[in-house]
SESE-760975 format. One record per residue (C-alpha): x, y, z; residue number from 1. Coordinates in steps of 0.02 Angstrom, whole numbers, plus 32768, in hexadecimal, padded with zeros to 4 digits. Layout:
<rec><east>X</east><north>Y</north><up>Z</up><nr>NUM</nr></rec>
...
***
This chain:
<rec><east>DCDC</east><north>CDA2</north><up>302B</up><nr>1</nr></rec>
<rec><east>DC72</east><north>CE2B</north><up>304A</up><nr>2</nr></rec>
<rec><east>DCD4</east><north>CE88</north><up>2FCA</up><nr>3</nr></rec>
<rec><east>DCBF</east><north>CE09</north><up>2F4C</up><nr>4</nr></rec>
<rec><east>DBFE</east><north>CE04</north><up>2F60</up><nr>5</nr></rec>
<rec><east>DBFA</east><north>CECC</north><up>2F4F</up><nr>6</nr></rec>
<rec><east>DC4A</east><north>CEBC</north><up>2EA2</up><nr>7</nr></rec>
<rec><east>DBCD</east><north>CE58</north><up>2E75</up><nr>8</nr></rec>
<rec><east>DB57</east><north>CEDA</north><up>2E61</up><nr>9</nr></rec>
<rec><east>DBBA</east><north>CF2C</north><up>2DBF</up><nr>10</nr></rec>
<rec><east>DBE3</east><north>CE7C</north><up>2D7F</up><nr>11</nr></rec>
<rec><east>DB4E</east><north>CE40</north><up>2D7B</up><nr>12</nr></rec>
<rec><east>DAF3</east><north>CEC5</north><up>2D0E</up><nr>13</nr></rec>
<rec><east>DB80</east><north>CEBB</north><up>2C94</up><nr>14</nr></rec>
<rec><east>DB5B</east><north>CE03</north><up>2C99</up><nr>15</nr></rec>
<rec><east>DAA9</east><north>CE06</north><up>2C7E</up><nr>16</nr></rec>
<rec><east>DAB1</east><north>CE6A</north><up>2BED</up><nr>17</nr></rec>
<rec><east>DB1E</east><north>CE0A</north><up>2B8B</up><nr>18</nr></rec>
<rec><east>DA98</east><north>CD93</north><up>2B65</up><nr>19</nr></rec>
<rec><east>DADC</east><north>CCFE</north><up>2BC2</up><nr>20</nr></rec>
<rec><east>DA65</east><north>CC8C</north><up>2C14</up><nr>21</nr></rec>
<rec><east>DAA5</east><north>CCC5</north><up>2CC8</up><nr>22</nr></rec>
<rec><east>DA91</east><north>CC73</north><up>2D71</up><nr>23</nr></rec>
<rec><east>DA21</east><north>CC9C</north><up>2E08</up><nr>24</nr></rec>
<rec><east>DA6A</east><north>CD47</north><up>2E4F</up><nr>25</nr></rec>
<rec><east>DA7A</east><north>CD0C</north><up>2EF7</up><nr>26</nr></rec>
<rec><east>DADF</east><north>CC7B</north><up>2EB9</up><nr>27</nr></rec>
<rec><east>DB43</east><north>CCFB</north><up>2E4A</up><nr>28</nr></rec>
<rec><east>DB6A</east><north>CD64</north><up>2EEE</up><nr>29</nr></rec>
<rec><east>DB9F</east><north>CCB1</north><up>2F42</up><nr>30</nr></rec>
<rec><east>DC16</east><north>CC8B</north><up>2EB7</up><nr>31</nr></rec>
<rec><east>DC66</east><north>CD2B</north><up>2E9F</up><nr>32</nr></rec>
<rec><east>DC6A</east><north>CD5E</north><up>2F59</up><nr>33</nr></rec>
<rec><east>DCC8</east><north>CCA7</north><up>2F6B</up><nr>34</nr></rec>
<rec><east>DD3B</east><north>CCA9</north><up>2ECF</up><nr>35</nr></rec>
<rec><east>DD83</east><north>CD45</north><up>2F09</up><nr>36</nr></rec>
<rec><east>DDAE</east><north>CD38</north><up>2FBE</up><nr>37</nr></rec>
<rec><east>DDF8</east><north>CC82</north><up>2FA7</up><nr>38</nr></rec>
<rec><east>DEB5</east><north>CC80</north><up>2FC5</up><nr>39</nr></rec>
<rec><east>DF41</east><north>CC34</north><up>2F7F</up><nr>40</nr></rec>
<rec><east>DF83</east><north>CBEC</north><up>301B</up><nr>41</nr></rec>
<rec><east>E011</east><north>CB9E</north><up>2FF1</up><nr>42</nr></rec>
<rec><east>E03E</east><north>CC36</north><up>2FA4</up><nr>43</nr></rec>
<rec><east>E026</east><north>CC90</north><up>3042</up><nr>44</nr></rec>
<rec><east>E08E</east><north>CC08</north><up>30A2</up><nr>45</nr></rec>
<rec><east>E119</east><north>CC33</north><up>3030</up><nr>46</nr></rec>
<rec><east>E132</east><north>CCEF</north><up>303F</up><nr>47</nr></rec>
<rec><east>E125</east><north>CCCA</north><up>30E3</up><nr>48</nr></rec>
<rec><east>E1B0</east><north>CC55</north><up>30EC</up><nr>49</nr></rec>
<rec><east>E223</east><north>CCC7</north><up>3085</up><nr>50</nr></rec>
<rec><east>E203</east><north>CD50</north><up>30E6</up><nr>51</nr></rec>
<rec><east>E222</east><north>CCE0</north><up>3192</up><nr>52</nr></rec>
<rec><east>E166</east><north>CD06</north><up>31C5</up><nr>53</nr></rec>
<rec><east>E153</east><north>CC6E</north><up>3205</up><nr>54</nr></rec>
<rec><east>E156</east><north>CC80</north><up>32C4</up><nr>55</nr></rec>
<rec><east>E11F</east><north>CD31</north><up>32BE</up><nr>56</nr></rec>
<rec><east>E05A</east><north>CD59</north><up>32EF</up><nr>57</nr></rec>
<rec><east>E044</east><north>CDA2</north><up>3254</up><nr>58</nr></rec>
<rec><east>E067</east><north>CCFF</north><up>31E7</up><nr>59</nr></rec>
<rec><east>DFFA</east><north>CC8F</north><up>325E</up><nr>60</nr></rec>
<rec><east>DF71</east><north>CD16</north><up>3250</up><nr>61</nr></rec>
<rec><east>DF8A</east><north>CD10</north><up>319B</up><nr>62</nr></rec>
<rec><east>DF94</east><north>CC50</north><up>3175</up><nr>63</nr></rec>
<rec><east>DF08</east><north>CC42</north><up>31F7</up><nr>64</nr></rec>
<rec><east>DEA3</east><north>CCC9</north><up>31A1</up><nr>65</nr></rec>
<rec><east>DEB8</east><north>CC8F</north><up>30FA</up><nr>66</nr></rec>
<rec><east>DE83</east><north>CBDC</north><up>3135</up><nr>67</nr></rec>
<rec><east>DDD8</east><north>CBFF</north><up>3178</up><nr>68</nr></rec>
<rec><east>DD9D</east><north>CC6B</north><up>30E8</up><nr>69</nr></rec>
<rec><east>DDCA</east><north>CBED</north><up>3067</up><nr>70</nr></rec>
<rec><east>DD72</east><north>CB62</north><up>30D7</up><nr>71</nr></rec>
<rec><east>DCE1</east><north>CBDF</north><up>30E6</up><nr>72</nr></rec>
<rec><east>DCD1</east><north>CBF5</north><up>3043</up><nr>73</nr></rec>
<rec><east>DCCE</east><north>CB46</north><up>3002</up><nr>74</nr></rec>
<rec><east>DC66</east><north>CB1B</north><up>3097</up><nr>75</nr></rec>
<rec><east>DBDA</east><north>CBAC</north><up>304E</up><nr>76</nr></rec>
<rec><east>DBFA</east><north>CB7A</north><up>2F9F</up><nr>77</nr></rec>
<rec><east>DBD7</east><north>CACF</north><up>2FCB</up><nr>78</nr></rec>
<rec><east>DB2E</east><north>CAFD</north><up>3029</up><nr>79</nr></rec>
<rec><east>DAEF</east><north>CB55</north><up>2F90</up><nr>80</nr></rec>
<rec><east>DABD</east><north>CAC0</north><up>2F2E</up><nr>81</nr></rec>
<rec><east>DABB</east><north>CAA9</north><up>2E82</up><nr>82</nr></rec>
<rec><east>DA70</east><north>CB36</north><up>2E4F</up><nr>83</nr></rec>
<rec><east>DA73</east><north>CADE</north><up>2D88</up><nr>84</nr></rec>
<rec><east>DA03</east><north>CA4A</north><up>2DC8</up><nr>85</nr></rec>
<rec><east>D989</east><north>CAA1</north><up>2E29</up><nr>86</nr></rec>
<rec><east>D96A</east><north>CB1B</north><up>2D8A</up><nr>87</nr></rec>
<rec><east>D95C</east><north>CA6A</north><up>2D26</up><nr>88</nr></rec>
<rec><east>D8C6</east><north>CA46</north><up>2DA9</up><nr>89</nr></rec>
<rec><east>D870</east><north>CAE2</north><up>2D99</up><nr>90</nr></rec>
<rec><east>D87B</east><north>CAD1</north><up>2CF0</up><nr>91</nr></rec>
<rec><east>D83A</east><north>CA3E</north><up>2D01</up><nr>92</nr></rec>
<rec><east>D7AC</east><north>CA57</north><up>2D68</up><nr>93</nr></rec>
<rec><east>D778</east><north>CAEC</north><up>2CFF</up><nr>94</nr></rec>
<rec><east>D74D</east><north>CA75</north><up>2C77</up><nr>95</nr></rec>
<rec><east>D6F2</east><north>CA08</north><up>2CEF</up><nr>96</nr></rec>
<rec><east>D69B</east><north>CA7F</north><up>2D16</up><nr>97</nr></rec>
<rec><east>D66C</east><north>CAC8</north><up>2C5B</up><nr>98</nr></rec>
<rec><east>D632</east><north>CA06</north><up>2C2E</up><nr>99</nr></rec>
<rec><east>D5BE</east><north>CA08</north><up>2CCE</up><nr>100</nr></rec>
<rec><east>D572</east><north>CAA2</north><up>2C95</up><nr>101</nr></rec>
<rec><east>D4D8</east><north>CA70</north><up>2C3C</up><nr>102</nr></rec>
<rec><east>D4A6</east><north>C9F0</north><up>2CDB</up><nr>103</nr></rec>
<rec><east>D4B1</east><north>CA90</north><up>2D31</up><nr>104</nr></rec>
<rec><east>D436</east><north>CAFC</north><up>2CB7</up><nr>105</nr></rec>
<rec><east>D3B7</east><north>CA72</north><up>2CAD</up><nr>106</nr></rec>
<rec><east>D3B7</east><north>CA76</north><up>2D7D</up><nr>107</nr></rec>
<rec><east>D3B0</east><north>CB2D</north><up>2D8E</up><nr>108</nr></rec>
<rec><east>D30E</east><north>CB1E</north><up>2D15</up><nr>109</nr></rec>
<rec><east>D2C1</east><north>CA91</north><up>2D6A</up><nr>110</nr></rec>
<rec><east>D2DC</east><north>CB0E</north><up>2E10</up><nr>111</nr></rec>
<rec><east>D290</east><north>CB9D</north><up>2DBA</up><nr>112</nr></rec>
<rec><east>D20E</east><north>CB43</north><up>2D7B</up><nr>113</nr></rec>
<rec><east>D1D9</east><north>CAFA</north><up>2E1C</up><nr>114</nr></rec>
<rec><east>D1E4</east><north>CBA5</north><up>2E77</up><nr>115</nr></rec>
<rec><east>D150</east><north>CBD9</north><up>2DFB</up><nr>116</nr></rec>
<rec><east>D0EB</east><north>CB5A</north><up>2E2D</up><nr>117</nr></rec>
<rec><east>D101</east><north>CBAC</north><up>2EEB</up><nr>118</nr></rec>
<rec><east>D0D4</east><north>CAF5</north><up>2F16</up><nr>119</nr></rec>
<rec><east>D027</east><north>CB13</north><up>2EF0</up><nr>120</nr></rec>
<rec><east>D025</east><north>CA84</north><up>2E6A</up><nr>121</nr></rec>
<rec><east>D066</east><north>C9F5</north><up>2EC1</up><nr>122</nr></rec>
<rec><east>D055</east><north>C98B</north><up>2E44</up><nr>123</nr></rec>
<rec><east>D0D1</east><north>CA0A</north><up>2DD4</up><nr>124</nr></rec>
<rec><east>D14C</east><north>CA0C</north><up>2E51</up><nr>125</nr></rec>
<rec><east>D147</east><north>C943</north><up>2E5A</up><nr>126</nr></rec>
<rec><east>D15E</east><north>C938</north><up>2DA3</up><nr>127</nr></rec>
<rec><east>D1DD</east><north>C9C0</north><up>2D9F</up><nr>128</nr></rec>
<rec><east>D25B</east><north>C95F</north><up>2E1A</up><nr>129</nr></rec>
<rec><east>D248</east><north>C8B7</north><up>2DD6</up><nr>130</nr></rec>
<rec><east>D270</east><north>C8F2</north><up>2D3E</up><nr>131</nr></rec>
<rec><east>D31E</east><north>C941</north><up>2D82</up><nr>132</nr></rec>
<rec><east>D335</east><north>C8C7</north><up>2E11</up><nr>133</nr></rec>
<rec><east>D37A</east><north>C84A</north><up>2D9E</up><nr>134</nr></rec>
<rec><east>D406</east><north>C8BF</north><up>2D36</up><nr>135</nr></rec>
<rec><east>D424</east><north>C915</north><up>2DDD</up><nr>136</nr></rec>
<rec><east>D457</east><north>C864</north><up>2E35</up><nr>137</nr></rec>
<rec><east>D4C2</east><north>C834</north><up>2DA4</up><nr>138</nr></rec>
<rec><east>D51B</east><north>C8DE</north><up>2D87</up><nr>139</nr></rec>
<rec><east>D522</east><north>C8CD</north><up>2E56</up><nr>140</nr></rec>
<rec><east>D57F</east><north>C815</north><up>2E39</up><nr>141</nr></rec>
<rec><east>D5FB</east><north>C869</north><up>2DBD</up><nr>142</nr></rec>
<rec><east>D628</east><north>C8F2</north><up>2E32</up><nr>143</nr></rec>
<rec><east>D64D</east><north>C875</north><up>2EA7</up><nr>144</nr></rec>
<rec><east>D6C3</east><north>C824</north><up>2E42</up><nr>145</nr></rec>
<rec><east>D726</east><north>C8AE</north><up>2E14</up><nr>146</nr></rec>
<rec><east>D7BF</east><north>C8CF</north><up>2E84</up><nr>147</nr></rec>
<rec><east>D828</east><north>C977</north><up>2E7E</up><nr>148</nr></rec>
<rec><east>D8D9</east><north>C972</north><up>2E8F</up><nr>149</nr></rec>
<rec><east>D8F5</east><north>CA15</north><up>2F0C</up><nr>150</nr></rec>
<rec><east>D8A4</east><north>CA51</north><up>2FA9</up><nr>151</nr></rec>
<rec><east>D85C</east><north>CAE6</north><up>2F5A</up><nr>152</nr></rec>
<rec><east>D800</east><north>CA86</north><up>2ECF</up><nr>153</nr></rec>
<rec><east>D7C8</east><north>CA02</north><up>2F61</up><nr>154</nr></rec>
<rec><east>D779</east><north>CA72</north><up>2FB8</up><nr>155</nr></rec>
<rec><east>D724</east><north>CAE1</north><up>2F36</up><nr>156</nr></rec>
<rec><east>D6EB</east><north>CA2A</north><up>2EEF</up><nr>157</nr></rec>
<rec><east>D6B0</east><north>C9FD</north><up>2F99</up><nr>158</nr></rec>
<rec><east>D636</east><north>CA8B</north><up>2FB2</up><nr>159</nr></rec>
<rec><east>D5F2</east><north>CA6E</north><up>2EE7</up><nr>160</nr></rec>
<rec><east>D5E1</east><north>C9B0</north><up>2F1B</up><nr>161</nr></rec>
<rec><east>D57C</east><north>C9FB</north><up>2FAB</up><nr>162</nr></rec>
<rec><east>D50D</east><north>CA5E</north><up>2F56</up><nr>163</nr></rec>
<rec><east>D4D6</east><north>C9CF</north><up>2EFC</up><nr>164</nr></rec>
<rec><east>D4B1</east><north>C953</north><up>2F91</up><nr>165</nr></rec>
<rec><east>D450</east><north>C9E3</north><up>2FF5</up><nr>166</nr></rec>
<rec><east>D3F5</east><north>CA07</north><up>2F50</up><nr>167</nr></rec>
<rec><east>D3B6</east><north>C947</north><up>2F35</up><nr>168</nr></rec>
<rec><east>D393</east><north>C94B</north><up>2FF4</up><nr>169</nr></rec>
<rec><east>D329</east><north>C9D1</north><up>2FEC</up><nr>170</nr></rec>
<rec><east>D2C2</east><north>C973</north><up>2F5E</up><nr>171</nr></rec>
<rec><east>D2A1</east><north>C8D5</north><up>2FD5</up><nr>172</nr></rec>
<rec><east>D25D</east><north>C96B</north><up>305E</up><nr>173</nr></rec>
<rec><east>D1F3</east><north>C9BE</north><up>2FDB</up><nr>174</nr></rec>
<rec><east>D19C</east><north>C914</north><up>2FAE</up><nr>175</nr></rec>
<rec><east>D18D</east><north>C8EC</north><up>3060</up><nr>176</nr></rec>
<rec><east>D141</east><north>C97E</north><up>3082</up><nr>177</nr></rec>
<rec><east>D0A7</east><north>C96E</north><up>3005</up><nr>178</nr></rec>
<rec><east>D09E</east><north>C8B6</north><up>303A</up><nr>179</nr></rec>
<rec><east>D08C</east><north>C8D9</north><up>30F0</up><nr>180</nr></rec>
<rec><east>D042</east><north>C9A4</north><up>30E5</up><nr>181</nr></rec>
<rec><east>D0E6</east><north>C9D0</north><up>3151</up><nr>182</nr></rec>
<rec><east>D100</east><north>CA7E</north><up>3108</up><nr>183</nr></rec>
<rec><east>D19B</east><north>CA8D</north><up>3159</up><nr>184</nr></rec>
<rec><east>D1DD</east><north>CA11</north><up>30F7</up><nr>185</nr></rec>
<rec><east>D1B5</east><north>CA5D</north><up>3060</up><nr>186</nr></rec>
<rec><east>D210</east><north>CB14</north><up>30AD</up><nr>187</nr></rec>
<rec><east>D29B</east><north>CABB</north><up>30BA</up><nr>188</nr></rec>
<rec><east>D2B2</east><north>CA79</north><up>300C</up><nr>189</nr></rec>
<rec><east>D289</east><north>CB16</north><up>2FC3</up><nr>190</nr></rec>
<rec><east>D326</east><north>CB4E</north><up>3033</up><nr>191</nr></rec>
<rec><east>D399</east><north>CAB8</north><up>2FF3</up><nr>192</nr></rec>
<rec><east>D367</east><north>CAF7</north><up>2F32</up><nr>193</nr></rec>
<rec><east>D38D</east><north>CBB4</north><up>2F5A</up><nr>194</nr></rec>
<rec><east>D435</east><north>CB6C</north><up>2FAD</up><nr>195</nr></rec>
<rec><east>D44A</east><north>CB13</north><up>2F1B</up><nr>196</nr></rec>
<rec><east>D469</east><north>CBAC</north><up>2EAE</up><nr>197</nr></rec>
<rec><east>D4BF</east><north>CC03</north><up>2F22</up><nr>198</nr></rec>
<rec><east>D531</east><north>CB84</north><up>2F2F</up><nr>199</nr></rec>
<rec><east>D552</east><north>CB69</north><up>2E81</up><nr>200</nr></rec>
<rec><east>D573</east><north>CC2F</north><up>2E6F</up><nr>201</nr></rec>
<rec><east>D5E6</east><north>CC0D</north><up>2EE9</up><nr>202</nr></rec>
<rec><east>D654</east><north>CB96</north><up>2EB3</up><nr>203</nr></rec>
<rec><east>D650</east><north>CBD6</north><up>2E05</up><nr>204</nr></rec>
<rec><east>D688</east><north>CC93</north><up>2E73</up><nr>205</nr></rec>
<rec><east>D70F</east><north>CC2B</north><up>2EC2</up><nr>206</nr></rec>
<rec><east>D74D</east><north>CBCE</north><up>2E37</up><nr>207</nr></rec>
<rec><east>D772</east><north>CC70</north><up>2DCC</up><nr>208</nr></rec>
<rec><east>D7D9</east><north>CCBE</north><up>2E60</up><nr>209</nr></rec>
<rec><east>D83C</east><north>CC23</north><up>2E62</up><nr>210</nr></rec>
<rec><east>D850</east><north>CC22</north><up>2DA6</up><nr>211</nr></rec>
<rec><east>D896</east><north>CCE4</north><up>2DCE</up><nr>212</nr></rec>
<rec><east>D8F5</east><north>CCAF</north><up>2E4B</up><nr>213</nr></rec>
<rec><east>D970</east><north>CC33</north><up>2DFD</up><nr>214</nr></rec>
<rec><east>D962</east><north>CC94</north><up>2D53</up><nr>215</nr></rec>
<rec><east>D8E4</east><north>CC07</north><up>2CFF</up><nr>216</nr></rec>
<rec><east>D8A0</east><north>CC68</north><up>2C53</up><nr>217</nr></rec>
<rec><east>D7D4</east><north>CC1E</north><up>2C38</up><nr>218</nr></rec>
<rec><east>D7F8</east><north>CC0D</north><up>2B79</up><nr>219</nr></rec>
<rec><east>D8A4</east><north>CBC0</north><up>2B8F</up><nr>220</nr></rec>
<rec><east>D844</east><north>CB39</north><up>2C06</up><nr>221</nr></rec>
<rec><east>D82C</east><north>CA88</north><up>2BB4</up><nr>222</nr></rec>
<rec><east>D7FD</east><north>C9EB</north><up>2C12</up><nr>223</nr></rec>
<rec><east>D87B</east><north>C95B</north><up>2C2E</up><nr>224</nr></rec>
***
């Protein structure tokens, strides 16, 4: 097996450059590495036989051998996953993610916006989150409702759905600060918004090492 995966390395530069839309190189090292250290085991059982190997240490060790690498091998091809369906999520999140894209701009203005105000102007700042509240909350709702099909999408979609709910949190503790004159309430909404971006950045950083990581092209990306 571990001669298998070492040929990969040649194989899968000539592979590449023929054009082909290629798999995930770790799942091309799984498959290759696999294919060629199965064995034919009947095959084996039947030299054996003809050469009256049967009894002999070397013919268990052989049959025994050949047994546990093929079982091996299925076993690891079999934990790999469908490698074709989690590509078809990423894909499909990537699309997601383009259509959520102008909620995103309009937030990251209403932030920036509210930052020059350096909460001097409350009644800015008031005006400036009731007007996003509202698209924030419904963009929040159809976040919610959007389920990925593999872990790795999950959780990168967990930690965007995040970044929303500690965003609208930390407009409730911005108004209750001004309404009450706890400042510390207002630090800590300034705090969710500057989470906010970084969390976006984030999962946007995340979601294009996934995309290189099971070989998902941005242009070839279209929502399903």
């Amino acid at each position: 097996m571990l001669l298998g995966a070492g040929s990969t390395v040649p194989l899968a530069k000539w592979y590449a450059g023929t054009g082909t839309t290629h798999a995930p190189h770790s799942a091309f090292v799984l498959f290759v590495a696999v294919a060629l250290s199965i064995t034919a085991v009947p095959v084996l059982a039947a030299i054996i036989s003809e050469r009256n190997l049967g009894g002999t240490v070397a013919g268990v060790v052989a049959l025994t051998a050949a047994g546990t690498i093929d079982a091996l091998g299925w076993l690891a091809l079999g934990c790999g996953g469908p490698p074709g369906a989690v590509r078809a999520d990423v894909q499909s999140y990537f699309a997601r993610m383009r259509s959520w894209g102008p909620v995103e701009a309009e937030t990251e203005r209403t932030i920036e916006r509210i930052f020059r105000t350096q909460f001097v102007d409350e009644a800015e700042v008031r005006r400036q989150i009731a007007d996003d509240r509202p698209r924030a909350l419904a963009h929040l709702e159809r976040v919610r409702a959007y389920a990925p099909r593999s872990k790795d999408v999950q959780n990168i979609h967990a930690r965007y759905v995040s970044a929303w709910e500690g965003l609208l949190a930390g407009y409730d503790a911005i108004e209750r600060g001004f309404s009450s004159g706890d400042y510390t309430k207002l630090a800590r909404g300034r705090e969710a918004m500057e989470r906010w971006r970084v969390g976006i950045a984030d999962v946007a950083q995340q979601l294009r090492d996934l995309m290189d990581h099971v070989g998902v092209e941005p242009s070839g990306a279209v929502e399903s």
